[in-house]
N, CA, C and O of each residue as an XYZ file, in Angstrom:
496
protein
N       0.828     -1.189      0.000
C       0.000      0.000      0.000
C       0.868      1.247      0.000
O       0.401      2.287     -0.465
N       2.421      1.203      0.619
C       2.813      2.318      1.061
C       3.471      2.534     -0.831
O       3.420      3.626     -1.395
N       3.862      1.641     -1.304
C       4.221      1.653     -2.475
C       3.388      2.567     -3.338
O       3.791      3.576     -3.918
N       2.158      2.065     -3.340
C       1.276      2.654     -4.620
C       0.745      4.165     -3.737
O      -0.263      4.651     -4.251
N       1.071      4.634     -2.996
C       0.872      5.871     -3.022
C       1.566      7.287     -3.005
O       1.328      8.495     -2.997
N       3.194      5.784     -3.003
C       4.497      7.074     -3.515
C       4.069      6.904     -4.461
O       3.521      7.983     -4.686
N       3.761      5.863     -5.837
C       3.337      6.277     -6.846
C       2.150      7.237     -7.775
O       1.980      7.740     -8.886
N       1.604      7.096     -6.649
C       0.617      7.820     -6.753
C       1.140      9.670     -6.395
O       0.627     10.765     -6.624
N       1.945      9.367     -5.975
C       2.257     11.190     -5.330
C       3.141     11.035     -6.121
O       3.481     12.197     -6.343
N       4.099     10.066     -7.033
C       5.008     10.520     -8.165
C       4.327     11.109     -9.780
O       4.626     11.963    -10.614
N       3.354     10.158     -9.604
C       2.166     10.440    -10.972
C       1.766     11.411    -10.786
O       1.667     11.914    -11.905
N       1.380     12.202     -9.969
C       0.741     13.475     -9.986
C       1.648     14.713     -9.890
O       1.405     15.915     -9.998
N       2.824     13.989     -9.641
C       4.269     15.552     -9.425
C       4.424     15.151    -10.667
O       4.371     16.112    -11.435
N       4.633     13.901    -11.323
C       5.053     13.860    -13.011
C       4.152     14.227    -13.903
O       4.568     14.351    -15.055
N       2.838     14.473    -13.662
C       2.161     14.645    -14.527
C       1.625     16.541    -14.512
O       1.039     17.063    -15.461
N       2.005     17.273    -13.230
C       1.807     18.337    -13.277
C       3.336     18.746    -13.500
O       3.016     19.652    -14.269
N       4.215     18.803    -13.482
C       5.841     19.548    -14.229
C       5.346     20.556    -15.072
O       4.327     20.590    -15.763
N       6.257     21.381    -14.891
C       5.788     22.421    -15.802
C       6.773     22.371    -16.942
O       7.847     22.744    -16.470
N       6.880     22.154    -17.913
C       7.540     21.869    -18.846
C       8.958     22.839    -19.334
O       9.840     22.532    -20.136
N       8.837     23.762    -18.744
C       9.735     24.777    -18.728
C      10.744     24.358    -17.500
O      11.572     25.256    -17.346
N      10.931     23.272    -16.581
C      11.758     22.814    -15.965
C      12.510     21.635    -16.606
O      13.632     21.257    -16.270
N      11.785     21.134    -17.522
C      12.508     20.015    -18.667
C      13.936     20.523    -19.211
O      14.102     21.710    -19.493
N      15.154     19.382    -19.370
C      15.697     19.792    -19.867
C      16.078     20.165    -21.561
O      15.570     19.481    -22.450
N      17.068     21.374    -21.904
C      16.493     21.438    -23.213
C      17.768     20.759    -24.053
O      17.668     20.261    -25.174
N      18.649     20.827    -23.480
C      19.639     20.407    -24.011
C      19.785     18.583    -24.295
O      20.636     17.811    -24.738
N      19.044     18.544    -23.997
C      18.576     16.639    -24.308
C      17.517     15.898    -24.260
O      16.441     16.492    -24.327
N      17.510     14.611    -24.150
C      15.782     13.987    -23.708
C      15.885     13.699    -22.824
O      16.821     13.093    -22.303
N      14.837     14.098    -22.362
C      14.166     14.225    -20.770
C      12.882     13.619    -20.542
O      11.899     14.321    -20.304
N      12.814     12.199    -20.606
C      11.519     11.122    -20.403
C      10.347     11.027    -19.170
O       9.367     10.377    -18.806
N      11.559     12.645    -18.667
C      10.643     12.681    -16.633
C       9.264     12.936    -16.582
O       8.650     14.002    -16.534
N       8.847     11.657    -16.603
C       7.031     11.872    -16.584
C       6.339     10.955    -16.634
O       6.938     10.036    -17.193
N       4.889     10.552    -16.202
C       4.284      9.428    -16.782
C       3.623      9.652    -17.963
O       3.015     10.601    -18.458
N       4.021      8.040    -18.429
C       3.543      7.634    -20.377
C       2.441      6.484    -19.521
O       2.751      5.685    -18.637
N       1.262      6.699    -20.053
C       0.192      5.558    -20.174
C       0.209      4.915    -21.464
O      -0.059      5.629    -22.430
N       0.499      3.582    -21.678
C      -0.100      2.731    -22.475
C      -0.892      2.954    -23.394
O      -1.746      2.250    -22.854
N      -1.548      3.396    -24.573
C      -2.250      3.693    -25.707
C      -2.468      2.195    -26.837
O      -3.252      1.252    -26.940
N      -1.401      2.647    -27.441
C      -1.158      1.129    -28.367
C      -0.024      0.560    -28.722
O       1.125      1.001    -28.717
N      -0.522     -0.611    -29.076
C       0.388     -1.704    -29.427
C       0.556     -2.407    -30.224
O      -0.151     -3.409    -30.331
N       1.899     -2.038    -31.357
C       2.013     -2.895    -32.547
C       2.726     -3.924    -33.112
O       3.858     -3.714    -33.549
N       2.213     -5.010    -33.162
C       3.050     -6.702    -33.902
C       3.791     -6.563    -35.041
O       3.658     -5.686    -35.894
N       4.739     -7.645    -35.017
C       5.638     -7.408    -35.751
C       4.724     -8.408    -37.514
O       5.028     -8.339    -38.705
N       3.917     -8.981    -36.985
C       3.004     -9.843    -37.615
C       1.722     -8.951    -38.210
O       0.713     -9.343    -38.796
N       2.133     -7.631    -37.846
C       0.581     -6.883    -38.576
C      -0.576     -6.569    -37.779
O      -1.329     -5.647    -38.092
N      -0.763     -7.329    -36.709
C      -1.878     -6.812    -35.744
C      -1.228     -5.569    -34.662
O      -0.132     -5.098    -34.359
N      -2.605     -5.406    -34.333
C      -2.397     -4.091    -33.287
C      -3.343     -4.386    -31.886
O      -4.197     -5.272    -31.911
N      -3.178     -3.808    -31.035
C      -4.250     -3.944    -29.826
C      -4.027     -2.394    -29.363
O      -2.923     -1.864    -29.235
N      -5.608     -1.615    -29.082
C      -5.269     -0.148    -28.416
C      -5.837     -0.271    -26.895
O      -6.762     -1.079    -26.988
N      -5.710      0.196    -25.375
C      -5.488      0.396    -24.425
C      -6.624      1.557    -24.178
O      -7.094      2.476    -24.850
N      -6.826      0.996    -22.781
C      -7.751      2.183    -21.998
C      -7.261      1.750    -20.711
O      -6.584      0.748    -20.479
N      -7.931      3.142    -19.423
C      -7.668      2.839    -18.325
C      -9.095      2.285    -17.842
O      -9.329      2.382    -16.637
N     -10.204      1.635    -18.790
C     -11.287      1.056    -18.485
C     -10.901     -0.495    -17.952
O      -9.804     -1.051    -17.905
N     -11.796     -0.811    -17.697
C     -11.696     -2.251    -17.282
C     -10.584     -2.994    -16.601
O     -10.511     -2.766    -15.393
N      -9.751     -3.782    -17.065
C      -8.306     -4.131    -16.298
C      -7.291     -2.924    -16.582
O      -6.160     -2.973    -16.099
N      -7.589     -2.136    -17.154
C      -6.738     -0.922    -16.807
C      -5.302     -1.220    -18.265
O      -5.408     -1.957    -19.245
N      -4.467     -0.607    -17.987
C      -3.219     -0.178    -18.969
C      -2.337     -0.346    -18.366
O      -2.331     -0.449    -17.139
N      -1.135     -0.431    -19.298
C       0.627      0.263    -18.513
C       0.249      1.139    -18.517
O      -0.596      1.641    -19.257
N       1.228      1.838    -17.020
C       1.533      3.374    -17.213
C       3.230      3.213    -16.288
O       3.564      2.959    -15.131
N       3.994      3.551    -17.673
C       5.471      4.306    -17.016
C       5.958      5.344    -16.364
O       5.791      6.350    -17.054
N       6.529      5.603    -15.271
C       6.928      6.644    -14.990
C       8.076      6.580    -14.964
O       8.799      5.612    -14.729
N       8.413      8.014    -15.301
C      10.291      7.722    -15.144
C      10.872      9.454    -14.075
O      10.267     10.521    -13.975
N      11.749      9.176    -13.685
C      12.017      9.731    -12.543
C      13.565     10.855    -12.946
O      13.950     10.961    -14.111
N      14.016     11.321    -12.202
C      15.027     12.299    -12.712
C      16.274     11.092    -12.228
O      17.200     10.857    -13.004
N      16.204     10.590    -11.276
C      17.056      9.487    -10.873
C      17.546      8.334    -11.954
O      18.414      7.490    -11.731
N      16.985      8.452    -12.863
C      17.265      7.292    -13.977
C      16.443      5.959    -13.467
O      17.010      4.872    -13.581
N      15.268      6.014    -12.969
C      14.888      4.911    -12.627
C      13.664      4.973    -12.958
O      13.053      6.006    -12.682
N      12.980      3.880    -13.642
C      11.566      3.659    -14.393
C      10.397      2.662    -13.284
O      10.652      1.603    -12.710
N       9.435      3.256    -13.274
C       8.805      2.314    -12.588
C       7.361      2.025    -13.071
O       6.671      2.983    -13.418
N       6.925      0.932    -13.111
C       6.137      0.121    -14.131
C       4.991     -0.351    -13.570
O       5.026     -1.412    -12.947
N       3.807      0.372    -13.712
C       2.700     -0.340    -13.256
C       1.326      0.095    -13.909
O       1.367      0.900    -14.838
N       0.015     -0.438    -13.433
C      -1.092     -0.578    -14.114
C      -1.614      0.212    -13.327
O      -1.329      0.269    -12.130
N      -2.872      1.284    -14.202
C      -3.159      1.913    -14.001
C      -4.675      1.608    -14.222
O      -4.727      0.865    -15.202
N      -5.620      1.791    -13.866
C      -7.016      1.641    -13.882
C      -8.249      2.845    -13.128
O      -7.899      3.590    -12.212
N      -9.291      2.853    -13.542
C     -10.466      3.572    -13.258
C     -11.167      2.882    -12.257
O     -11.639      1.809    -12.633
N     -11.334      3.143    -11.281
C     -13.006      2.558    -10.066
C     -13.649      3.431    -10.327
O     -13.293      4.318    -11.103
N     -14.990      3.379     -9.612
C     -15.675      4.401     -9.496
C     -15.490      5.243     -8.440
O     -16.458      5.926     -8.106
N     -14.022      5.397     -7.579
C     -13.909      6.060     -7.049
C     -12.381      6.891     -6.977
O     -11.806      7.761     -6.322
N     -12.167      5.955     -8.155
C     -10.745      6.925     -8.837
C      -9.690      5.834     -9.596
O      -9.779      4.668     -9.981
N      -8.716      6.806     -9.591
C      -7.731      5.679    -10.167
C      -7.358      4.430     -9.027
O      -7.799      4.335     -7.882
N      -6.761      3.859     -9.466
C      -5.967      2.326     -8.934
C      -4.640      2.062     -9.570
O      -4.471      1.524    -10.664
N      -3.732      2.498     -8.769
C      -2.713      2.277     -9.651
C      -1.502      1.075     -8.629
O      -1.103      1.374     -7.503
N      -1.080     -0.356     -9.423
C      -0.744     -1.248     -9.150
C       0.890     -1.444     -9.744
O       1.229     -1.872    -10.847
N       1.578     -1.071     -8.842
C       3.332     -1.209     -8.984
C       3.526     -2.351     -9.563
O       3.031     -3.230     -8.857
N       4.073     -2.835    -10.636
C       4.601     -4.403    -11.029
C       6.310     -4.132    -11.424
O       7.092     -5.054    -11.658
N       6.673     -2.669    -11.437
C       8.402     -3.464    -11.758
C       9.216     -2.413    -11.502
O       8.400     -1.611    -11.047
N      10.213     -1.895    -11.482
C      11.294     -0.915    -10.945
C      12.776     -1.419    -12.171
O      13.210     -2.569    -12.239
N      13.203     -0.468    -12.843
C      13.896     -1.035    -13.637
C      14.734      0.576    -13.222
O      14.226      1.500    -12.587
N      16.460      0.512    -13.942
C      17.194      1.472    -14.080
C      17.266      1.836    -15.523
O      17.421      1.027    -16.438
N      17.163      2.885    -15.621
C      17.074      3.663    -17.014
C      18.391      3.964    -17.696
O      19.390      3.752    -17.009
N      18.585      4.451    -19.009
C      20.121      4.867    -19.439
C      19.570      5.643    -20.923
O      18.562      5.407    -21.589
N      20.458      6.460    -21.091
C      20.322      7.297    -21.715
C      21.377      7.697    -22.558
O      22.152      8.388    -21.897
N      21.833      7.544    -23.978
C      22.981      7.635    -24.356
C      22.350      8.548    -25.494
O      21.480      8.284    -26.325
N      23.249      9.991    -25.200
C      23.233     10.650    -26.595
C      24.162     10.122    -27.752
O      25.358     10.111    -27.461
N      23.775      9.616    -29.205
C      24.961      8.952    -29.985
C      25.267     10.153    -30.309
O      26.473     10.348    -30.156
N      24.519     11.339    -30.816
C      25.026     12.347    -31.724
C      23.464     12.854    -33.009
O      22.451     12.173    -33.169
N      23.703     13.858    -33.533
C      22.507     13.876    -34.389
C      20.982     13.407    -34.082
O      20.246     12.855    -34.900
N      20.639     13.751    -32.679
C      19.596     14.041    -32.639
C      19.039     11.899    -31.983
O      17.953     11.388    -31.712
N      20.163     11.475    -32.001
C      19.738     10.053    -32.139
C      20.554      9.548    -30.741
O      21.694      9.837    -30.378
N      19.403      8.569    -30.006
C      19.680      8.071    -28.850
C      19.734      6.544    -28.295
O      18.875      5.675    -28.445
N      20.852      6.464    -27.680
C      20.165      4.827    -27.108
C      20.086      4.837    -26.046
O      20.801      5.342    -25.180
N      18.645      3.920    -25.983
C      17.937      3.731    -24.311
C      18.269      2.139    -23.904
O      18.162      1.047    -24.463
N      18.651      2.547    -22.839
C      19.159      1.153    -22.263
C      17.690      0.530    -20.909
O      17.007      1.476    -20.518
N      17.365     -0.614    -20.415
C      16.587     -1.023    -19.225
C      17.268     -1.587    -18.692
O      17.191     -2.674    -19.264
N      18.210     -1.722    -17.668
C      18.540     -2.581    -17.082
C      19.719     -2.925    -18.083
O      19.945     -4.087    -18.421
N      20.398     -1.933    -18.500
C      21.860     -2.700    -19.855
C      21.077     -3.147    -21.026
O      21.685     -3.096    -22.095
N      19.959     -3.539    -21.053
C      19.362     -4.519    -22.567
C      19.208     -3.154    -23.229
O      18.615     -2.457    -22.405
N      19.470     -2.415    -24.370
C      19.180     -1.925    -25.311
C      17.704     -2.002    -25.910
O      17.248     -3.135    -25.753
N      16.558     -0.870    -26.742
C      15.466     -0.684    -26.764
C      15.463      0.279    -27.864
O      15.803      1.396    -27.473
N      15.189      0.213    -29.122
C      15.084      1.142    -30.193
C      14.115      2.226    -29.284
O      13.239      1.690    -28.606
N      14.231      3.848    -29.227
C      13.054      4.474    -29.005
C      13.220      5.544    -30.121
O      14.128      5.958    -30.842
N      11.663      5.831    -29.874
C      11.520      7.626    -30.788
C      10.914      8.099    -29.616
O      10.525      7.508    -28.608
N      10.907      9.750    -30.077
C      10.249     10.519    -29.031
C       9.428     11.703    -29.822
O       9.982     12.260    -30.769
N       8.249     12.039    -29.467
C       7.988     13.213    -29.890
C       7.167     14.040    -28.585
O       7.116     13.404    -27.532
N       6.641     15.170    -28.598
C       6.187     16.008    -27.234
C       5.098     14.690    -26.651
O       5.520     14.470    -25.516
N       4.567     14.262    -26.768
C       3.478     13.503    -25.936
C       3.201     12.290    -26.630
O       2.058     11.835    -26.660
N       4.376     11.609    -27.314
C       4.857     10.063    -27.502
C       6.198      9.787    -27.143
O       7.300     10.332    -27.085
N       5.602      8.648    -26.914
C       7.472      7.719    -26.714
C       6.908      6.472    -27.601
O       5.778      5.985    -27.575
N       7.721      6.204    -28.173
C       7.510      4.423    -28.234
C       9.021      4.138    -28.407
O      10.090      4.686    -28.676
N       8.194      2.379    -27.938
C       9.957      1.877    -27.231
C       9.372      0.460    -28.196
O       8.213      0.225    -28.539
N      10.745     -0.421    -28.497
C      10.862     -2.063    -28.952
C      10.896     -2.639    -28.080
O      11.498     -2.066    -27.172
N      10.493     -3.666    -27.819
C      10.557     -4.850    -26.660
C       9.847     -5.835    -27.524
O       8.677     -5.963    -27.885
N      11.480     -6.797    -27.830
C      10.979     -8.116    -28.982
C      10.300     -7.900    -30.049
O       9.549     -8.787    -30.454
N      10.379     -7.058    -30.525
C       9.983     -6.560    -31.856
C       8.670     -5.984    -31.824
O       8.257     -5.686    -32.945
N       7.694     -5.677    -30.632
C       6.983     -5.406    -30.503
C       6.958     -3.751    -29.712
O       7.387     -3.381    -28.618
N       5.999     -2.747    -31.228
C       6.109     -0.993    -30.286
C       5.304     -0.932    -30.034
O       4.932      0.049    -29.390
């Protein structure tokens, strides 16, 4: 319990930032990403809500550390359920182009203002 309500007080400091504290000189992932969609390397897709069993939602921290859990609707608010704690990495190569590391394993990403998508097994 004590878990999901630092997360809960991290989701709501990450999700109010004022964007003018971001840094500009690089990528700066400090925030929570909810789950949207998901695409096969086989051609199918599946899209995400925080209805029913709920979604991922990532947060990532100024510490370099990602933390991974599900996020869902009650009727009396969110529910949000911790499942993983990973260390983050961040390598500028040069030209605008980056590698993201989890835990050392390497992860193709792109970024744009209010996307990320990441590879995991061939699946974004």
């Amino acid at each position: 319990m004590k878990h999901a309500l630092i997360l809960t007080l991290l989701l709501t400091l990450c999700a109010c930032s004022d964007p003018q504290d971001q840094s500009s000189d690089g990528l700066d992932l400090t925030r929570a990403w909810v789950l949207r969609h998901v695409a096969y390397p086989q051609g199918g897709e599946q899209h995400y809500s925080m209805q029913g069993d709920g979604t991922s939602c990532l947060i990532f921290d100024r510490e370099n550390q990602l933390y991974e859990c599900n996020i869902s609707t009650t009727p009396t608010g969110l529910l949000i359920q911790p499942t993983a704690k990973t260390t983050v990495t961040l390598v500028d190569k040069g030209g605008g182009e980056w590698l993201y590391l989890e835990d050392g394993d390497p992860h193709p990403l792109r970024v744009t203002d209010s996307t990320i998508t990441i590879q995991r097994m061939g699946i974004l």
